[in-house]
C-alpha positions as CSV (number, residue, x, y, z in Angstrom):
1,X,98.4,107.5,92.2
2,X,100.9,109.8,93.7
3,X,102.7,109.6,97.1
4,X,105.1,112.2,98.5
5,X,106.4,113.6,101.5
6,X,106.4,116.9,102.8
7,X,109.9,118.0,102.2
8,X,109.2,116.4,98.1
9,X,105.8,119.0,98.3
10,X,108.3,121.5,99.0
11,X,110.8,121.2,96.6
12,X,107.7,120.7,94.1
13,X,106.0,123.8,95.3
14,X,109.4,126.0,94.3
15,X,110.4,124.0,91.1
16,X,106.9,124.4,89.7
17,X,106.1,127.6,91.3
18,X,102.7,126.4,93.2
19,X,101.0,128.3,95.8
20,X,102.7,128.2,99.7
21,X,99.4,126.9,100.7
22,X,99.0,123.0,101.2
23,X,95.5,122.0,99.4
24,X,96.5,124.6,96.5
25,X,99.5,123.4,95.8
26,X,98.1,119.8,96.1
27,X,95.1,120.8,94.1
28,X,97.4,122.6,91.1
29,X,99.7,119.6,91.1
30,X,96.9,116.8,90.3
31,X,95.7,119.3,87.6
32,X,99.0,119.9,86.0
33,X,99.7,115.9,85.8
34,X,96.0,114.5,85.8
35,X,96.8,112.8,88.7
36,X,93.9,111.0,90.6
37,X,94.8,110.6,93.7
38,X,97.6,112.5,95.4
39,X,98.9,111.2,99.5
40,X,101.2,114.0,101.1
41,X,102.6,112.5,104.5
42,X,103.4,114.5,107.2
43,X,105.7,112.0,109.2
44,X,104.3,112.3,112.7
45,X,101.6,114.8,112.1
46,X,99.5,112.3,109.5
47,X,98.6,112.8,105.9
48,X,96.5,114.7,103.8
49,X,95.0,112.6,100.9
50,X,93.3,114.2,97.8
51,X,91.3,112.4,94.7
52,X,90.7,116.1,93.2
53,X,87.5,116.3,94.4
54,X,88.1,116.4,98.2
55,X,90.9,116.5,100.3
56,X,91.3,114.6,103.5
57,X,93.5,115.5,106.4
58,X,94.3,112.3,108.6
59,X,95.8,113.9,112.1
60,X,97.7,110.8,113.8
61,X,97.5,109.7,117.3
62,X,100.9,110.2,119.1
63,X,102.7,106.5,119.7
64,X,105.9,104.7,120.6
65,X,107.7,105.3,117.7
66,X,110.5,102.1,117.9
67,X,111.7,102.8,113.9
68,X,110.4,105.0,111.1
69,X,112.3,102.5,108.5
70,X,108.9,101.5,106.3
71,X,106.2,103.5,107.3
72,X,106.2,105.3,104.0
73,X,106.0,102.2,102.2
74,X,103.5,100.8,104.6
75,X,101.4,103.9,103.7
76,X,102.1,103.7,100.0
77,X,100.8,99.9,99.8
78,X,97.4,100.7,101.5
79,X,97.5,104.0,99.0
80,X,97.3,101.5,96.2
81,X,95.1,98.7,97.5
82,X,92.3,101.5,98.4
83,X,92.9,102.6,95.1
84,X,92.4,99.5,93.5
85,X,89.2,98.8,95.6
86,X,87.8,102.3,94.8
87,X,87.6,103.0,98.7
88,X,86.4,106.5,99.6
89,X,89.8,108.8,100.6
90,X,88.8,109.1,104.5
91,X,89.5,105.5,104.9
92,X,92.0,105.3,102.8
93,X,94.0,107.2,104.4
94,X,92.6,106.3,107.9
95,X,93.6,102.7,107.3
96,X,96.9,104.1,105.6
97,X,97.6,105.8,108.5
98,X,97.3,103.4,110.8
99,X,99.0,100.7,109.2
100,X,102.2,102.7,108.9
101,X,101.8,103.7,112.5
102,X,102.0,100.1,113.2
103,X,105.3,99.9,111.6
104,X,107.0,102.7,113.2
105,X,106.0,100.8,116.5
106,X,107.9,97.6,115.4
107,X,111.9,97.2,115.0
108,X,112.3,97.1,110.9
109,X,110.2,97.7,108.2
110,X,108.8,94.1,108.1
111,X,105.4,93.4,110.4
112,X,104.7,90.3,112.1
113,X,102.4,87.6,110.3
114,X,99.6,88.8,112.6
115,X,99.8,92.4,111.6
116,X,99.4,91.5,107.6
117,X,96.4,89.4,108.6
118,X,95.3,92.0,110.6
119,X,95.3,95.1,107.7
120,X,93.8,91.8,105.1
121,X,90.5,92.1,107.6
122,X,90.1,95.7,107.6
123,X,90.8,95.7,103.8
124,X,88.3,93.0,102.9
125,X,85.6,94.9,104.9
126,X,85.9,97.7,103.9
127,X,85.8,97.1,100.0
């Protein structure tokens, strides 16, 4: 399980010469390090989540953004619990999405008790 951002595909795209387009270079990368699934955020304008099979493009809503300080690891620990539960990569990332939305809305990068218990409901079902 892979997670980058879009300025790391860049720099990955020119050190390993991969194609200029997104879902080829995405595609080539997983390939070249048997990777099985592969998260490319976009800050603001989402994520596109692949498991080498299909490729998901999560477009996010526009919000309030208090502090970006988190949100990659927000989307990084859903990454690895949808992993883990062998969710399909649409919700994945939805709920990925989402949560680190949630924590670009909050001062920090720690959530309130009631947002945890929140993402634990979604999680659970949606196993």
């Amino acid at each position: 399980v892979v997670k980058i951002n879009e300025s790391e595909l860049a720099a990955l795209q020119s050190y390993f010469n991969l194609p200029d387009e997104t879902y080829s270079a995405i595609n080539r990368l997983m390939k070249k390090f048997n990777v099985e699934l592969l998260a490319v955020t976009l800050g603001k304008d989402g994520a596109i989540l692949s498991n080498g099979k299909s490729i998901n493009y999560f477009k996010t809503e526009p919000v309030n953004v208090v502090d970006t300080l988190g949100a990659g690891d927000a989307y990084s620990a859903i990454l690895c619990i949808g992993y883990l539960f062998n969710m399909d990569i649409e919700k994945i990332n939805l709920i990925a999405n989402q949560f680190a939305l949630e924590i670009c809305m909050i001062n920090g990068a720690l959530a309130s008790d009631e947002i945890y218990e929140k993402y634990r409901v979604i999680i659970r079902s949606n196993k």
